[in-house]
PDB file of N, H, CA, C and O in Angstrom:
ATOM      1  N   UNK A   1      -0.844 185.817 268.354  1.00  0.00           N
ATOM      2  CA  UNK A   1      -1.168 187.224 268.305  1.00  0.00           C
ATOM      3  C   UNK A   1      -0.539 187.898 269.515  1.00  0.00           C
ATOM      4  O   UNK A   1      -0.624 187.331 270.605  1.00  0.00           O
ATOM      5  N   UNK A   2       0.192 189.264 269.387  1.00  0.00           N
ATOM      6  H   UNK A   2       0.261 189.725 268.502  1.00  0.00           H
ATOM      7  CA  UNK A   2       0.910 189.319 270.295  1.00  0.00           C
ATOM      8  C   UNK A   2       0.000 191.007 270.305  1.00  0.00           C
ATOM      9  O   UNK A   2      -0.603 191.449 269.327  1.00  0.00           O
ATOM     10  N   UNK A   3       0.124 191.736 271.706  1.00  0.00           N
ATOM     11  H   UNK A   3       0.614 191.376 272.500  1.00  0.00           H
ATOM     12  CA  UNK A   3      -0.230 193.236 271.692  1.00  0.00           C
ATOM     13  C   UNK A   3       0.946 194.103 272.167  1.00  0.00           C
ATOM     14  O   UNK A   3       1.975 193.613 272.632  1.00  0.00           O
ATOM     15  N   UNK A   4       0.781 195.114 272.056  1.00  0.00           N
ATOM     16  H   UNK A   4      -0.055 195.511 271.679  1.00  0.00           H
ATOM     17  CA  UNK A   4       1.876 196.286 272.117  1.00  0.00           C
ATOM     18  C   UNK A   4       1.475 197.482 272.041  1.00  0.00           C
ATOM     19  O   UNK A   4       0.527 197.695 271.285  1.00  0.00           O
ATOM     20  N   UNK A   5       2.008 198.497 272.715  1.00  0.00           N
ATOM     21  H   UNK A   5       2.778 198.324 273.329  1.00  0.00           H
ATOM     22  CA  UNK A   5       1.500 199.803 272.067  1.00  0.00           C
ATOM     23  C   UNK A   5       2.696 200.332 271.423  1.00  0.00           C
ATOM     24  O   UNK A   5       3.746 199.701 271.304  1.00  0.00           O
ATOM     25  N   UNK A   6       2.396 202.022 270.840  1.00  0.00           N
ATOM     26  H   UNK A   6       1.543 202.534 270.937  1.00  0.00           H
ATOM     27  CA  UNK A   6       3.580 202.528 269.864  1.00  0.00           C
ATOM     28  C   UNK A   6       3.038 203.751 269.431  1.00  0.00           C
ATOM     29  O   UNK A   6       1.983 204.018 268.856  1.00  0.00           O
ATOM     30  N   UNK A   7       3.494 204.086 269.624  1.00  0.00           N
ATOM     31  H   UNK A   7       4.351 203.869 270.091  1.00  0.00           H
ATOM     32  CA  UNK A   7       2.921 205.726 268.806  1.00  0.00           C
ATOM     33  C   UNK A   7       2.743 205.800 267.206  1.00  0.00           C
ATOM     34  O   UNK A   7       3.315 205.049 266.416  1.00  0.00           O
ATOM     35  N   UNK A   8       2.017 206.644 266.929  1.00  0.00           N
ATOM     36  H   UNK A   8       1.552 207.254 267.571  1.00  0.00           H
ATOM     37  CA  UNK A   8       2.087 206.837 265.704  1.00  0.00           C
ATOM     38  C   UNK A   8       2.840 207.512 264.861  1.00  0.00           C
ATOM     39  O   UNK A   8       2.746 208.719 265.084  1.00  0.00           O
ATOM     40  N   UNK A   9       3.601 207.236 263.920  1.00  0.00           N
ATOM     41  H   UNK A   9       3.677 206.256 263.739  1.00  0.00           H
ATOM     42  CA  UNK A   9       4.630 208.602 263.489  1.00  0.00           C
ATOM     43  C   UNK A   9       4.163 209.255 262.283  1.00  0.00           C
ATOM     44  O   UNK A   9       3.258 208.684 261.674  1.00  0.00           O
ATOM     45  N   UNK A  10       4.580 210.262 261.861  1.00  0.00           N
ATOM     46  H   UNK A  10       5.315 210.725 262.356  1.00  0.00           H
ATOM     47  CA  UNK A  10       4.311 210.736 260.111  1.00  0.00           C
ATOM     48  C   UNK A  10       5.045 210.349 259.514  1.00  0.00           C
ATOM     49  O   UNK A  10       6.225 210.289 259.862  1.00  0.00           O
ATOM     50  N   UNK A  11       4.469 209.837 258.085  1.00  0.00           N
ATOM     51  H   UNK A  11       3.511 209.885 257.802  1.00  0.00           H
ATOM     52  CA  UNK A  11       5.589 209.027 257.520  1.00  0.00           C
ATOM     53  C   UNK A  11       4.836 209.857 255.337  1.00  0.00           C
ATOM     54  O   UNK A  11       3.818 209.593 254.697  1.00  0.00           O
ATOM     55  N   UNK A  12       5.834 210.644 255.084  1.00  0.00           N
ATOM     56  H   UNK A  12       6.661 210.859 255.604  1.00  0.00           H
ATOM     57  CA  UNK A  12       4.885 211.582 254.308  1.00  0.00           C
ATOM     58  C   UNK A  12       3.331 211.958 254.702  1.00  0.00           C
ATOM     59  O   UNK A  12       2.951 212.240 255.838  1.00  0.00           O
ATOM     60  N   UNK A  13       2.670 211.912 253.740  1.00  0.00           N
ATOM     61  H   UNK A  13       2.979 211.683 252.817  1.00  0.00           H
ATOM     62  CA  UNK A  13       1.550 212.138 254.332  1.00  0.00           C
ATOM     63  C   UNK A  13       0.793 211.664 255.014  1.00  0.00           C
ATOM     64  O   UNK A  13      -0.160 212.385 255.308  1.00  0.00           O
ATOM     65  N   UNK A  14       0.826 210.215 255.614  1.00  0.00           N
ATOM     66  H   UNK A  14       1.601 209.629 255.375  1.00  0.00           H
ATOM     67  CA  UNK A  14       0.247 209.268 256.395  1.00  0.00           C
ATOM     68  C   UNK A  14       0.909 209.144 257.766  1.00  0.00           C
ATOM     69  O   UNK A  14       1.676 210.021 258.164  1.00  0.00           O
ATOM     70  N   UNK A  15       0.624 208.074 258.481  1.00  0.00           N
ATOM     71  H   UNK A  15       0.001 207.361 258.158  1.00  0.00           H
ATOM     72  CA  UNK A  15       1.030 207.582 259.805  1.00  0.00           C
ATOM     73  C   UNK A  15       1.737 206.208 259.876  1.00  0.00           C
ATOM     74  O   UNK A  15       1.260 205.170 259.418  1.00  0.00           O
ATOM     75  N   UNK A  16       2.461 206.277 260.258  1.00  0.00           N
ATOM     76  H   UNK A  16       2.848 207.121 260.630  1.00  0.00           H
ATOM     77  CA  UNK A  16       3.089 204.171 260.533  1.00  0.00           C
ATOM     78  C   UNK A  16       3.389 204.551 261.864  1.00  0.00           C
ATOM     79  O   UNK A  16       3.641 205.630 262.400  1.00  0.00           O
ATOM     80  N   UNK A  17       3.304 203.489 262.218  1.00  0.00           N
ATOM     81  H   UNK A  17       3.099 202.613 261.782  1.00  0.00           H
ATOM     82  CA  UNK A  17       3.753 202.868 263.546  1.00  0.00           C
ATOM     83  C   UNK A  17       5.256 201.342 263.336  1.00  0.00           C
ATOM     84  O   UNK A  17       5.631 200.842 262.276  1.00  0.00           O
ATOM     85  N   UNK A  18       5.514 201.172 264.081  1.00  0.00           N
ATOM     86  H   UNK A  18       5.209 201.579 264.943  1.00  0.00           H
ATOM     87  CA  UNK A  18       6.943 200.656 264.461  1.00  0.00           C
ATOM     88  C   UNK A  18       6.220 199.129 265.708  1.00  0.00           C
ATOM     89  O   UNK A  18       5.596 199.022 266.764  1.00  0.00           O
ATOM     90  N   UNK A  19       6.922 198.158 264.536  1.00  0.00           N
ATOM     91  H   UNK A  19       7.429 198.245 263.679  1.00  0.00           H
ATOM     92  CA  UNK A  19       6.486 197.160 265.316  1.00  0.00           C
ATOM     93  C   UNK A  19       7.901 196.099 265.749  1.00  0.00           C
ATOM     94  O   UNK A  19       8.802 195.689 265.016  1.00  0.00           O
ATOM     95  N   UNK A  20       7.658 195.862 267.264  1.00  0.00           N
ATOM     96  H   UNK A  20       6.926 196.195 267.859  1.00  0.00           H
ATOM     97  CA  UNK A  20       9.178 195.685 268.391  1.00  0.00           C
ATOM     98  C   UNK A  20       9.732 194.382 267.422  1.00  0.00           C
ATOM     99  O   UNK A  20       9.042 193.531 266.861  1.00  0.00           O
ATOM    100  N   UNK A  21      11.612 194.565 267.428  1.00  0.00           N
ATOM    101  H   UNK A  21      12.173 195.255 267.884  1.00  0.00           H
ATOM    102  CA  UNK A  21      11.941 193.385 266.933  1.00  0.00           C
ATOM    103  C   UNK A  21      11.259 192.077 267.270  1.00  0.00           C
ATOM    104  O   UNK A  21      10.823 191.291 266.430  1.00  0.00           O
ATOM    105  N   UNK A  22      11.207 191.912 268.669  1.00  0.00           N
ATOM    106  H   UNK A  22      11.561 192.551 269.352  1.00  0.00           H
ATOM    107  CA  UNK A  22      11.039 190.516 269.429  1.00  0.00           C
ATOM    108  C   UNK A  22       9.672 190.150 268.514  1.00  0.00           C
ATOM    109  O   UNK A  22       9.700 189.141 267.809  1.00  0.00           O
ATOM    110  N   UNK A  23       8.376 191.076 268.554  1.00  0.00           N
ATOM    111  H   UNK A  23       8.353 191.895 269.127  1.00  0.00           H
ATOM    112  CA  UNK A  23       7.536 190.926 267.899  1.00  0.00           C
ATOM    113  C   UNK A  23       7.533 190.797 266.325  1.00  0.00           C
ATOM    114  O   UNK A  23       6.446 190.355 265.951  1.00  0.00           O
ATOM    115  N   UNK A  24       8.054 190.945 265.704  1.00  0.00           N
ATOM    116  H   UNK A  24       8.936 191.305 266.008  1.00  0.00           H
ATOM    117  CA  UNK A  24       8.587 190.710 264.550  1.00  0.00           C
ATOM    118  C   UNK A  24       8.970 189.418 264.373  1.00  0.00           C
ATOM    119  O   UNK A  24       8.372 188.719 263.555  1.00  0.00           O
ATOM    120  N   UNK A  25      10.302 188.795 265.316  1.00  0.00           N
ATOM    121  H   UNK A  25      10.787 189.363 265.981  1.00  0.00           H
ATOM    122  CA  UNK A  25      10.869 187.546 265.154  1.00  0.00           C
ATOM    123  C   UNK A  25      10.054 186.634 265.589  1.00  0.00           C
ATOM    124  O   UNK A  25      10.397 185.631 264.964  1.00  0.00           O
ATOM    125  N   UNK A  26       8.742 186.208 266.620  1.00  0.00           N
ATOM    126  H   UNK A  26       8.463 187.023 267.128  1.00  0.00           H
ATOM    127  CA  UNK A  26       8.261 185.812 267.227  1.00  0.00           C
ATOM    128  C   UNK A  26       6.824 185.701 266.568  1.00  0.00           C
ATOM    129  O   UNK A  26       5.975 184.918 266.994  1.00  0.00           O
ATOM    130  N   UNK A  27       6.620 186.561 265.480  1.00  0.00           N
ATOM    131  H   UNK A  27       7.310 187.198 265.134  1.00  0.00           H
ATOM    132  CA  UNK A  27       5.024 186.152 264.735  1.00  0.00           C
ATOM    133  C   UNK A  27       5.647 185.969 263.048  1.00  0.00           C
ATOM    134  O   UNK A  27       4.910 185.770 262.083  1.00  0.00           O
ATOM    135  N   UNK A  28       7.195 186.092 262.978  1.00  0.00           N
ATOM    136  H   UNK A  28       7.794 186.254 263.763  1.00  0.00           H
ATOM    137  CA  UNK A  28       7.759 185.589 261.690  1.00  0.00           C
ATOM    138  C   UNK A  28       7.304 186.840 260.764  1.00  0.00           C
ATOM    139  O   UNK A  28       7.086 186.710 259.559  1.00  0.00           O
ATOM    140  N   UNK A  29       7.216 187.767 261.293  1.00  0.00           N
ATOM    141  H   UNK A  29       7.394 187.872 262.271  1.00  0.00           H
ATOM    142  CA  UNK A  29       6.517 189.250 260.297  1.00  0.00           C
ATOM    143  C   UNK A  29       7.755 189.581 258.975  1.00  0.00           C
ATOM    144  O   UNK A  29       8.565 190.393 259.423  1.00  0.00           O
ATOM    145  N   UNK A  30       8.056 189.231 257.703  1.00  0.00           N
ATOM    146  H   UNK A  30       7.398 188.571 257.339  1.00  0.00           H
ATOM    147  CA  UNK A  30       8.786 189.749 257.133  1.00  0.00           C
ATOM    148  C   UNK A  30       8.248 190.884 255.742  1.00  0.00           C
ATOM    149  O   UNK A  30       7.085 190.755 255.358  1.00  0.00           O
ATOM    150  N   UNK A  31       9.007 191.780 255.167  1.00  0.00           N
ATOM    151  H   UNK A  31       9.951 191.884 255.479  1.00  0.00           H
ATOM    152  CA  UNK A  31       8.511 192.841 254.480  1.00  0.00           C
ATOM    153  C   UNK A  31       8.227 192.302 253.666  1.00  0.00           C
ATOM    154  O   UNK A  31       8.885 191.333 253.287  1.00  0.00           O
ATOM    155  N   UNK A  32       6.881 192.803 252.929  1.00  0.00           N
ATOM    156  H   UNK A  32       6.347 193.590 253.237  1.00  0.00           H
ATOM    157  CA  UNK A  32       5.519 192.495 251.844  1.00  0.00           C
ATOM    158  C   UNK A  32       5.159 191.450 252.453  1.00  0.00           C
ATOM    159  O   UNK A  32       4.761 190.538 251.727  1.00  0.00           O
ATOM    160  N   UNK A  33       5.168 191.215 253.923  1.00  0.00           N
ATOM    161  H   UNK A  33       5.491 191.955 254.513  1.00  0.00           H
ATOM    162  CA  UNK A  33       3.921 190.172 254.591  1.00  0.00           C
ATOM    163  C   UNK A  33       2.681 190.964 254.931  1.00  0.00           C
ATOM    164  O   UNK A  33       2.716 191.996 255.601  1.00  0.00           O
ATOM    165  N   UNK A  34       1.536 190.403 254.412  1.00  0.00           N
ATOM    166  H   UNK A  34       1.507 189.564 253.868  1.00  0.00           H
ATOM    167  CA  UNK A  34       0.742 190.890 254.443  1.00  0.00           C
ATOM    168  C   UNK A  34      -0.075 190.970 256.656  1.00  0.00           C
ATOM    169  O   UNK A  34      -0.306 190.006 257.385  1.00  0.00           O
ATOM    170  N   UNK A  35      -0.148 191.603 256.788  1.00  0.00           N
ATOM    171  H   UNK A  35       0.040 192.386 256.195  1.00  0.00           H
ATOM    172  CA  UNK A  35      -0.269 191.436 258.571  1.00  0.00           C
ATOM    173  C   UNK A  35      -1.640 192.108 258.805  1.00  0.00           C
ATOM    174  O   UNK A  35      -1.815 193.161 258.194  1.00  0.00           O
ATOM    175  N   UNK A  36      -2.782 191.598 259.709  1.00  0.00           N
ATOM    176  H   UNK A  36      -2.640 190.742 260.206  1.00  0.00           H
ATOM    177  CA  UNK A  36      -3.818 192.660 260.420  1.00  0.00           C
ATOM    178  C   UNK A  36      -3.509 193.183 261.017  1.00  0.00           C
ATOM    179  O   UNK A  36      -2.604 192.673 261.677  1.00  0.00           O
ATOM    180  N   UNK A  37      -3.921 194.747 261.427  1.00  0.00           N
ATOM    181  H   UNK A  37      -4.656 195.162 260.890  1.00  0.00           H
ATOM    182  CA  UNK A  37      -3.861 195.623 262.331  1.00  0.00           C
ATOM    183  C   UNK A  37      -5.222 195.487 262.676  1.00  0.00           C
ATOM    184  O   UNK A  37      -6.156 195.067 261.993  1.00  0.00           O
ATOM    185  N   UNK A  38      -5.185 196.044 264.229  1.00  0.00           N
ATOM    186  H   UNK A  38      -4.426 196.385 264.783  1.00  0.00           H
ATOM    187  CA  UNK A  38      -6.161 196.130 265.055  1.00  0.00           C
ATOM    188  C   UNK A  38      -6.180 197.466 266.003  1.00  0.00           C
ATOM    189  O   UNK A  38      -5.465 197.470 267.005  1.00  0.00           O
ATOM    190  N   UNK A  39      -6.901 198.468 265.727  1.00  0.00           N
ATOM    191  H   UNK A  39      -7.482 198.464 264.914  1.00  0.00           H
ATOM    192  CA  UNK A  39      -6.691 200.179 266.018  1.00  0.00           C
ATOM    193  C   UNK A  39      -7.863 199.981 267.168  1.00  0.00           C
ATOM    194  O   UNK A  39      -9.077 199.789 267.088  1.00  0.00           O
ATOM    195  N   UNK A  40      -7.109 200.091 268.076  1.00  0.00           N
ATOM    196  H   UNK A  40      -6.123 200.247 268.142  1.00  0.00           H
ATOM    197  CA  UNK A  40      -8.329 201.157 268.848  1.00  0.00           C
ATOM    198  C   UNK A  40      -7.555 202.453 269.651  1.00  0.00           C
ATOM    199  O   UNK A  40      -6.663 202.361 270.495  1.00  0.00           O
ATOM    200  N   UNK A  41      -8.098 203.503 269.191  1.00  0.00           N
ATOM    201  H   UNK A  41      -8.822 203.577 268.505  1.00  0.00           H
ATOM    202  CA  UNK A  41      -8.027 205.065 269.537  1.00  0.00           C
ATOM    203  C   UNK A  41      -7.729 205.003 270.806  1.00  0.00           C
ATOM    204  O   UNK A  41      -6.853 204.439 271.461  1.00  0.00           O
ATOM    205  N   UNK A  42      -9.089 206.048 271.162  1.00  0.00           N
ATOM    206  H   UNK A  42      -9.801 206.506 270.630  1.00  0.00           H
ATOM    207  CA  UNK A  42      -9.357 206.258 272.886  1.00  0.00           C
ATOM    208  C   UNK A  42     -10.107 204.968 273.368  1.00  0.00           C
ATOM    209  O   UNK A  42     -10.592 204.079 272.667  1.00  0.00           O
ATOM    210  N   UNK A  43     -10.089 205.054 274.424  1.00  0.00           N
ATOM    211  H   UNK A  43      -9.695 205.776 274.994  1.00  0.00           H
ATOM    212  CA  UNK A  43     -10.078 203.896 275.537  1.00  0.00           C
ATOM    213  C   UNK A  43     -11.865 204.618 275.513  1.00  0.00           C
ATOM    214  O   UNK A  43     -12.205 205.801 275.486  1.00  0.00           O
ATOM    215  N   UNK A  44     -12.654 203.457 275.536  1.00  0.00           N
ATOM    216  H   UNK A  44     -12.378 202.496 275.558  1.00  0.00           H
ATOM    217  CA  UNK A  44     -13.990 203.959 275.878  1.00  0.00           C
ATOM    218  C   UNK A  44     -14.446 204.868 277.354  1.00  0.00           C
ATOM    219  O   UNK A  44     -13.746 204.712 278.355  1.00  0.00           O
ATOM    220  N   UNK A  45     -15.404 205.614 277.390  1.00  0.00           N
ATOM    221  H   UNK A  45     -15.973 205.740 276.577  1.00  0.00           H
ATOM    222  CA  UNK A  45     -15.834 206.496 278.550  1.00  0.00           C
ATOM    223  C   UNK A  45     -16.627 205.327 279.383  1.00  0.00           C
ATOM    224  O   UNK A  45     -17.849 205.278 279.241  1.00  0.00           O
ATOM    225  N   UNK A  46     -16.167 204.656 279.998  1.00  0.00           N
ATOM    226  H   UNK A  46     -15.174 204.696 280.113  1.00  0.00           H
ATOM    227  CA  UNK A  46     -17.024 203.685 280.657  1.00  0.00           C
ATOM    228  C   UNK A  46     -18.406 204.382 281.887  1.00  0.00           C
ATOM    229  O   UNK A  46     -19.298 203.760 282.466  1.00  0.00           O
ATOM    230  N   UNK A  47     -18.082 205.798 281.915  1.00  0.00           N
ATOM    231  H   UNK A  47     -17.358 206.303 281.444  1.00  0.00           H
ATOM    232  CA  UNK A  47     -19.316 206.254 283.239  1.00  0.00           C
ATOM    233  C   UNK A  47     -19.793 206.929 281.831  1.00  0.00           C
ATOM    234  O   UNK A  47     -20.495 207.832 282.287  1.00  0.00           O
ATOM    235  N   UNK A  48     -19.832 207.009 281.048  1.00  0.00           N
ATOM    236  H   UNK A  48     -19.262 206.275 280.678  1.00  0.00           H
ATOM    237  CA  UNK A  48     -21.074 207.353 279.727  1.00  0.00           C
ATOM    238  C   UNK A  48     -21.354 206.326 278.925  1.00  0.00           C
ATOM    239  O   UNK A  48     -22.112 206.685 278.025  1.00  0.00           O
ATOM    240  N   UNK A  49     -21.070 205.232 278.873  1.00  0.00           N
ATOM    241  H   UNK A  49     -20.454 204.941 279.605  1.00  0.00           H
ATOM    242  CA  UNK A  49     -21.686 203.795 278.602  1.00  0.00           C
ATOM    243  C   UNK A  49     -22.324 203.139 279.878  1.00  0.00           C
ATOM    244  O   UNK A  49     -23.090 202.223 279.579  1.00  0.00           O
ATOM    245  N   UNK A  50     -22.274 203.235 280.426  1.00  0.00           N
ATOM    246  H   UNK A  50     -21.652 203.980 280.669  1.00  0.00           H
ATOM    247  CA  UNK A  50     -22.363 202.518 282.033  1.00  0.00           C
ATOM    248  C   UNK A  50     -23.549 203.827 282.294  1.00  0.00           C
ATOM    249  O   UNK A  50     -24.600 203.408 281.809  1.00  0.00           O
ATOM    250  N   UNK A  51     -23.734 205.007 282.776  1.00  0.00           N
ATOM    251  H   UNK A  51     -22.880 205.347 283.170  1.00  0.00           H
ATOM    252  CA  UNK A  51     -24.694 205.839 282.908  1.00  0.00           C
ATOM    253  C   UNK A  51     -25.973 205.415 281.777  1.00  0.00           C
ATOM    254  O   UNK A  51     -27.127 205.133 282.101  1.00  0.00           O
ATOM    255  N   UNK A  52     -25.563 205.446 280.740  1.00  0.00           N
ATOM    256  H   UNK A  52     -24.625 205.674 280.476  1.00  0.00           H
ATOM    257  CA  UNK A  52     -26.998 205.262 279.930  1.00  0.00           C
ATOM    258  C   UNK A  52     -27.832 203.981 280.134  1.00  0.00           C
ATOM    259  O   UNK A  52     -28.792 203.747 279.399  1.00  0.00           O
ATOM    260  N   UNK A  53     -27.429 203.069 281.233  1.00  0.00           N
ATOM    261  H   UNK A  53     -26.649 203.259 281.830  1.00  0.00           H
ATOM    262  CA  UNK A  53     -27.958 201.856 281.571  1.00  0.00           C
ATOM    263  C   UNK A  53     -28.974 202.194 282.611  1.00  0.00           C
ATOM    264  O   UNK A  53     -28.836 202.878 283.625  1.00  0.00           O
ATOM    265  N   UNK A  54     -30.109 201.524 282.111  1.00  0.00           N
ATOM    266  H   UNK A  54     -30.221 200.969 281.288  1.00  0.00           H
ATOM    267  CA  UNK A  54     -31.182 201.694 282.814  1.00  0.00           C
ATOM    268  C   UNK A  54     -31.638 200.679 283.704  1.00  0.00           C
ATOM    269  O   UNK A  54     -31.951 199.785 282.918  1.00  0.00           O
ATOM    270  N   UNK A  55     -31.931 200.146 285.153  1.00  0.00           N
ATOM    271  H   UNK A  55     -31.676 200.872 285.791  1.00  0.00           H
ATOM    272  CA  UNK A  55     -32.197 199.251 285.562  1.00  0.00           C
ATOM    273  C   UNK A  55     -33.510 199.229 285.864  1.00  0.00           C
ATOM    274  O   UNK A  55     -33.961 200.374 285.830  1.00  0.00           O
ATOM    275  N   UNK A  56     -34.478 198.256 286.201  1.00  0.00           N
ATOM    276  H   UNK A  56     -34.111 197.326 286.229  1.00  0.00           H
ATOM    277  CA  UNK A  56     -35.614 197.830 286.323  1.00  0.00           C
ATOM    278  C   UNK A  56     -35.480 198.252 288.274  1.00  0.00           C
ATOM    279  O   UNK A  56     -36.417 198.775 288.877  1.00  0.00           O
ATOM    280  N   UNK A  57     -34.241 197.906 288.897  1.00  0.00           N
ATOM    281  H   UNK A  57     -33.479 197.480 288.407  1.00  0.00           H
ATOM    282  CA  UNK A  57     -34.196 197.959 290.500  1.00  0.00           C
ATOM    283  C   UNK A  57     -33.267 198.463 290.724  1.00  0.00           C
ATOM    284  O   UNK A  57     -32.235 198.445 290.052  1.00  0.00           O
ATOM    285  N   UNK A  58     -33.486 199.042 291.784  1.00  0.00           N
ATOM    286  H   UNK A  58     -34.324 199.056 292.329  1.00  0.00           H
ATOM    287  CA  UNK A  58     -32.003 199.896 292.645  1.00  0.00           C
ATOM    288  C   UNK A  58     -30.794 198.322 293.054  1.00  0.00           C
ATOM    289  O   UNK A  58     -30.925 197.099 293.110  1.00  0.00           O
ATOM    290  N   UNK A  59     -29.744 199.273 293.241  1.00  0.00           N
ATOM    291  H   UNK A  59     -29.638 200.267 293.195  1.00  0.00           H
ATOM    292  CA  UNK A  59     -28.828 198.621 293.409  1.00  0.00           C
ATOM    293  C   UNK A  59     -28.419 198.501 294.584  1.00  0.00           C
ATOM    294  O   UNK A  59     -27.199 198.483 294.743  1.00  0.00           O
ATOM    295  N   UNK A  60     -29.326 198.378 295.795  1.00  0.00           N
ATOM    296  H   UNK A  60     -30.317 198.392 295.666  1.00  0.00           H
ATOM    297  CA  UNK A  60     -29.365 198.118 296.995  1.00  0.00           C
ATOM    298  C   UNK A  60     -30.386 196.393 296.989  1.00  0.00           C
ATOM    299  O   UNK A  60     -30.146 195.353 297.602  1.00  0.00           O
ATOM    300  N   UNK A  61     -31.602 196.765 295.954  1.00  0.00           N
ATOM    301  H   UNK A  61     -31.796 197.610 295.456  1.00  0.00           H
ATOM    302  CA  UNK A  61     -32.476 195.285 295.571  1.00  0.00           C
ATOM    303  C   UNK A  61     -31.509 194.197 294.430  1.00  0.00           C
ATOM    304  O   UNK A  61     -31.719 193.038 294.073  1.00  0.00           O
ATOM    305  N   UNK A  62     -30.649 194.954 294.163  1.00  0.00           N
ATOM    306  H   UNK A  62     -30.478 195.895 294.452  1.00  0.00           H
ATOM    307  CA  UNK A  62     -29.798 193.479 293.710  1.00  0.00           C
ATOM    308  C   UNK A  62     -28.951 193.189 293.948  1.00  0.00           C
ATOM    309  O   UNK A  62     -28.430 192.203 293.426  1.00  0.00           O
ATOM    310  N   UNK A  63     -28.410 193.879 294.826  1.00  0.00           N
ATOM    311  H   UNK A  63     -28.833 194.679 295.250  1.00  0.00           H
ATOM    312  CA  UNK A  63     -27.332 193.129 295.852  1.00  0.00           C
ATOM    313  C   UNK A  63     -28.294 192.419 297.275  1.00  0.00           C
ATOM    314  O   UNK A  63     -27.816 191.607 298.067  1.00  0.00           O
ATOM    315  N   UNK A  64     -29.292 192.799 297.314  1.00  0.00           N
ATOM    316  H   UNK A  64     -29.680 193.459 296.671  1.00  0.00           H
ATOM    317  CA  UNK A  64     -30.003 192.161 298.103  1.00  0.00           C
ATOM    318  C   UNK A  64     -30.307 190.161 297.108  1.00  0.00           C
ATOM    319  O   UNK A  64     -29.892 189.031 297.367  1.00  0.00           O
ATOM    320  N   UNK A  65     -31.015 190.617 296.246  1.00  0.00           N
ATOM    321  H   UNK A  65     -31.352 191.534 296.036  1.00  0.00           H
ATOM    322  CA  UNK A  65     -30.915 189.191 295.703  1.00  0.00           C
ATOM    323  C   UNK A  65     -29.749 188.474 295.304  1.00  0.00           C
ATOM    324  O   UNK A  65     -30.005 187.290 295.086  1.00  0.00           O
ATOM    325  N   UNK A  66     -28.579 188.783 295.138  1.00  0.00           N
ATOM    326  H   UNK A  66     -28.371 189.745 295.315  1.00  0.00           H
ATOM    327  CA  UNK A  66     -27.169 188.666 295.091  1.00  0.00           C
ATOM    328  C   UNK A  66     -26.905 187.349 296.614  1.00  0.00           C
ATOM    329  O   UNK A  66     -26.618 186.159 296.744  1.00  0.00           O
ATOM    330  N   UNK A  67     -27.172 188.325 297.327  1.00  0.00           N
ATOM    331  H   UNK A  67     -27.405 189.292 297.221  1.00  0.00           H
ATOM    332  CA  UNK A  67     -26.745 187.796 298.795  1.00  0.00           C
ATOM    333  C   UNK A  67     -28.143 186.491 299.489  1.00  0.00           C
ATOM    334  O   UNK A  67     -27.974 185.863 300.534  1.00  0.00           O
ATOM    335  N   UNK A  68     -28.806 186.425 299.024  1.00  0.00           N
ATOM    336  H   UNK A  68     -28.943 186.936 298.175  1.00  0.00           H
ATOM    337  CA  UNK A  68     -29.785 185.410 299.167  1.00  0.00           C
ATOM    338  C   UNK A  68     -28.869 183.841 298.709  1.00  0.00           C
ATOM    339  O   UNK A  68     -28.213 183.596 297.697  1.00  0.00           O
ATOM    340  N   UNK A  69     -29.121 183.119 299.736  1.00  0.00           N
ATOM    341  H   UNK A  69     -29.654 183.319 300.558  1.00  0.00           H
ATOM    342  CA  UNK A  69     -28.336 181.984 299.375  1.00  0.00           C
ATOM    343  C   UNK A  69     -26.928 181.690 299.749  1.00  0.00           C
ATOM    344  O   UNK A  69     -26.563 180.532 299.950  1.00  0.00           O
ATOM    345  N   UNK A  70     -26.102 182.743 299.849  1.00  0.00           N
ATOM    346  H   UNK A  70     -26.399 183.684 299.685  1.00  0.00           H
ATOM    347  CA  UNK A  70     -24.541 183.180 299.729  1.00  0.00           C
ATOM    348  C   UNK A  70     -24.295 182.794 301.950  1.00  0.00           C
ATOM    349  O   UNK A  70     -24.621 183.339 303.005  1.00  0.00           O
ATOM    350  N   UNK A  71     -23.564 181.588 301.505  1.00  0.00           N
ATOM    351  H   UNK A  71     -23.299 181.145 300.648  1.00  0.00           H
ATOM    352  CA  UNK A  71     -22.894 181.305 303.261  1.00  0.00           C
ATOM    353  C   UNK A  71     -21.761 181.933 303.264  1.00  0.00           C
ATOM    354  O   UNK A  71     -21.029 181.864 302.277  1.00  0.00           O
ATOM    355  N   UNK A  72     -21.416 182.651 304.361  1.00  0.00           N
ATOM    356  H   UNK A  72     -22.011 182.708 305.163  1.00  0.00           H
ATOM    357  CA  UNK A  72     -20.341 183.220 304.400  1.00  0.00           C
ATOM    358  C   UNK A  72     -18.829 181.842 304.707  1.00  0.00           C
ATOM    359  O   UNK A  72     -18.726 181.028 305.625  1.00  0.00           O
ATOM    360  N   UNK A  73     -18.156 182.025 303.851  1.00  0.00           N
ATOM    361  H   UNK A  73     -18.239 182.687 303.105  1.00  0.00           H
ATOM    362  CA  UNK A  73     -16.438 180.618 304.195  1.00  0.00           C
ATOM    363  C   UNK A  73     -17.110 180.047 302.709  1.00  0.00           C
ATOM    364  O   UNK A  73     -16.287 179.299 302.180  1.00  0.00           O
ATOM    365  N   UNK A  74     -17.779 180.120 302.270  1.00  0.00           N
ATOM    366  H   UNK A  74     -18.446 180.727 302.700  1.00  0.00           H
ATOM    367  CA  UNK A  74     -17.902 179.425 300.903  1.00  0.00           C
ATOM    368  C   UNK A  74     -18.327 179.825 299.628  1.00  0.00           C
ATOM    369  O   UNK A  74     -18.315 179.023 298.694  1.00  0.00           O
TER     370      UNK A  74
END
């Protein structure tokens, strides 16, 4: 499985995208091979996934238990 990006183009009424020779010769892709695509859009909002997290303790008390145990050189 190889990744890449590529824009999307119009192709009549739909969209295709353009997949790199090397990638082509290298996963053996030939026409009416049937192939998965794998779409992801936008890149997730990680401080609005990450904000809706609720902790039980501040994040001064778990870096405190973090560091319990921890020798410094090892």
């Amino acid at each position: 499985m190889k990744e890449f990006e590529t824009l999307a183009k119009e192709w009549g009424d739909s969209l295709g995208v353009v997949i790199p020779k090397e990638i082509v010769e290298e996963e053996g892709i030939k026409p009416k091979k049937k192939i998965t695509v794998f779409v992801m859009g936008k890149k997730p909002n990680l401080r609005k996934i990450f904000g809706t997290l609720k902790f039980k303790k501040s994040a001064q008390e778990i870096k405190n238990e973090m560091r319990k145990g921890w020798k410094p050189g090892h």
